[in-house]
C-alpha positions, 0 to 999 in steps of 0.5 A, spaced: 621 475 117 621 478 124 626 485 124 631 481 130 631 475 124 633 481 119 638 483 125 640 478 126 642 475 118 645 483 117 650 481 124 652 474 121 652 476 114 658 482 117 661 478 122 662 473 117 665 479 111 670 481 117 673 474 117 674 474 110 677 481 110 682 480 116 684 474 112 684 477 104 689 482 108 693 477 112 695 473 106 696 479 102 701 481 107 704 473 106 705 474 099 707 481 100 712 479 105 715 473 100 716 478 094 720 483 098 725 478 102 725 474 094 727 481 090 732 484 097 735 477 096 736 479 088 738 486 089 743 484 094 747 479 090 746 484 085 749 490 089 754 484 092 757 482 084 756 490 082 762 491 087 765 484 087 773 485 084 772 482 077 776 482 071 773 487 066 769 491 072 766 497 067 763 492 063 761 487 068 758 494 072 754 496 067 750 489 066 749 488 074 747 495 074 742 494 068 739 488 071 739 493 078 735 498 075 730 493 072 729 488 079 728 494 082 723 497 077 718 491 077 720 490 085 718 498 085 712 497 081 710 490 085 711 493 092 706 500 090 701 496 088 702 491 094 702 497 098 695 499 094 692 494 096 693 493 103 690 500 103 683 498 100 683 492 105 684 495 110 679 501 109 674 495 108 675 492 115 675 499 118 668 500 115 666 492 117 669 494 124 664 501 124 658 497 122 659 491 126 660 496 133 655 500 131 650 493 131 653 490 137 653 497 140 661 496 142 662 505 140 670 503 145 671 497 140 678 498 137 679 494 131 684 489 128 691 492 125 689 500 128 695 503 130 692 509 130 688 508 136 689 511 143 693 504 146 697 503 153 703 501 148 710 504 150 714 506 145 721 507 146 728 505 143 727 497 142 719 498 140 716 504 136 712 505 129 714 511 124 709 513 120 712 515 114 716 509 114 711 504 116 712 496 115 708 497 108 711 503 106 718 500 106 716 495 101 715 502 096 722 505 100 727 499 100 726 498 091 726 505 089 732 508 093 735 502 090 732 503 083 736 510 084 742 507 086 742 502 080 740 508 075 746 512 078 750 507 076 748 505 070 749 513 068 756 513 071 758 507 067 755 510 060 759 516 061 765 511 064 766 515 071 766 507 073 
């Protein structure tokens, strides 16, 4: 076998894994995005119930807080490990993207999802990107401040306070 046949089977081969990288992490952001809005949606009628006027409020706080703090665990849970795995596959793509440009000689290629490329992009009020509560991080944020909160309460109706 000739060395442009081998170059050319190690091109193809790459190309071909870049494809399925981008889509094993498009899919796992549908996933992701499913479960968020199916647990948002649980804890909100949660939450809505926690402070609905109901007769024997102190029992009924302390069973829709309890059932909070457990939604909210596995959410919590579910989410870190989402979060986990969209970092591994986006550290394959990039390794993927370095190796595809170094074979197609393209060192300007920026590669899909890479935010932290120099880009034309303006960022203003109605468009921006922060870091430290990004899209994937939030699905880490959102369940864990509720697990506190559903945690406070559950300890406030323990003690009575509620």
């Amino acid at each position: 076998m000739s060395y442009t046949a081998s170059a050319e089977k190690a091109l193809d081969f790459h190309v071909e894994s870049y494809k399925l990288r981008i889509e094993y992490v498009t899919k796992q952001f549908d996933r992701m995005w499913n479960r968020f809005q199916l647990l948002l949606g649980i804890d909100t009628a949660l939450v809505a119930l926690i402070f609905t006027p109901l007769t024997q409020k102190r029992f009924s706080t302390a069973v829709f807080a309890s059932l909070g703090f457990v939604v909210s665990l596995f959410w919590f849970l579910i989410g870190a490990e989402d979060k986990f795995l969209v970092e591994v596959y986006r550290e394959q793509l990039r390794r993927e993207t370095s190796q595809l440009k170094t074979l197609l000689d393209l060192p300007d290629y920026v590669g899909v999802g890479d935010t932290d490329a120099a880009t034309a992009v303006r960022r203003d009020l109605l468009q921006f990107r922060f870091h430290r509560a990004s899209i994937t991080r939030l699905v880490v944020i959102v369940p864990l401040l509720l697990l506190i909160g559903f945690g406070v309460l559950v300890l406030l109706a323990a003690f009575g306070v509620i």
